[in-house]
N, C-alpha and C positions, 0 to 999 in steps of 0.2 A: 504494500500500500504506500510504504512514503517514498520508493520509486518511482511512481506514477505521477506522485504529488509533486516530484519533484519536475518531473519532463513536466507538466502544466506551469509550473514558476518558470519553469525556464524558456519555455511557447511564448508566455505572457512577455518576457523578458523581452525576448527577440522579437516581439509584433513593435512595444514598444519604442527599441532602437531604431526598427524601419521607419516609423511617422515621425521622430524624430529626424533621422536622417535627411529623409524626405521633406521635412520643415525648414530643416536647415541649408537646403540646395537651394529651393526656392529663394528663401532669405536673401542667400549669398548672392542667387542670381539677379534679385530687384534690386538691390545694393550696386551692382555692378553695372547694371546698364544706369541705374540713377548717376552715378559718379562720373561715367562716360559723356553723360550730356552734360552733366554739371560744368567737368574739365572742358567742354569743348570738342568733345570726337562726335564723331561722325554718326549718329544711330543707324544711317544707313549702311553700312559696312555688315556685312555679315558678319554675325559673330562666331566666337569659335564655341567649336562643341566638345563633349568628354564622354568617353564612354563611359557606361551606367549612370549619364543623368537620365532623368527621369523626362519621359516626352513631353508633358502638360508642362514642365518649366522648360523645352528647348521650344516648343510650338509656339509660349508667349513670345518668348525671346526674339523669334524670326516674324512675326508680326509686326512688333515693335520696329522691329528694323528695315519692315517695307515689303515682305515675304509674303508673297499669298501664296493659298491653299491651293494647289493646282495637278490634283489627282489626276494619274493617265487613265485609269477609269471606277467606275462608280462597285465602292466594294458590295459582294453578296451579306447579306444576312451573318451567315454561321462567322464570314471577315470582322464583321462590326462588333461580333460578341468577341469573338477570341481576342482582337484589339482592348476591348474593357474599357473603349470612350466613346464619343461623338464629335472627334476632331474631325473636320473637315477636307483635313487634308488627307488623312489615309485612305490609300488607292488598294490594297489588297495584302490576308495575310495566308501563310503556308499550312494549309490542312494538313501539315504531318510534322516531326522534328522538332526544332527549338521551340516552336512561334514564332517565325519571324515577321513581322508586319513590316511595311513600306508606305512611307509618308511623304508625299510629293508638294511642294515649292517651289513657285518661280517669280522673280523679279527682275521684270527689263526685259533681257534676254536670259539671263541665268537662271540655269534649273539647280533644282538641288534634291536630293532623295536621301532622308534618314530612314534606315534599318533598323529596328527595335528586337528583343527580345525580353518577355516575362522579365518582373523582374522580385527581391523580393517579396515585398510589399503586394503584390499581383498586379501592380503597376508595367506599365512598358518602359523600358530603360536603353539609351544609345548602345547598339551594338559597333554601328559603321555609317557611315555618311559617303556621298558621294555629288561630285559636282559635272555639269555639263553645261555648254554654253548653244 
């Protein structure tokens, strides 16, 4: 019995950590582009991304900075759920493997596509990014 007890404190622990974590990326990330505008840079500039941030803080991120939602095409149902949001931009996820979902962005001429995978929170988190002009 207090082995059991124990895996549930320590569940609790680790759920914990994650919304923490999670609280704290977002933070860091509103902090950062506020200071960006503040000094003077550019909001338009793409910013830079890290794997395992969290997509709902990269998606603000790339709004703010001029980035629309620009899906190459409109995901099915079972996509939307395995995703776990209603971002706009995601164009389609992999019914087998990691979970990978694909998030499509473009501004001007440049495209850009972030790769997500689960994360642990059951959030989606940067796996890979890529750019196209």
């Amino acid at each position: 019995m207090r082995g059991a007890r124990g895996h549930v404190v320590r569940d609790s622990l680790q759920a914990m950590v994650g919304r923490l974590v999670f609280g704290l990326s977002a933070a860091v990330a509103v902090m950062a582009l506020t200071q960006a505008v503040r000094s003077g840079g550019d909001p338009a500039e793409a910013p830079a991304l890290a794997v395992n941030e969290p997509i709902a803080v990269v998606n603000a991120r790339l709004l703010v900075a001029g980035w629309s939602p620009q899906p190459e095409q409109e995901p099915l149902p079972f996509e939307r759920e395995r995703a776990g949001n209603n971002l706009a931009s995601l164009s389609a996820c992999s019914g087998t493997g990691m979970g990978f979902c694909r998030y499509d962005y473009r501004r001007d001429h440049e495209q850009l596509a972030v790769v997500i995978t689960p994360g642990a929170a059951s959030d989606g988190v940067v796996h890979s990014w890529f750019t196209a002009e």
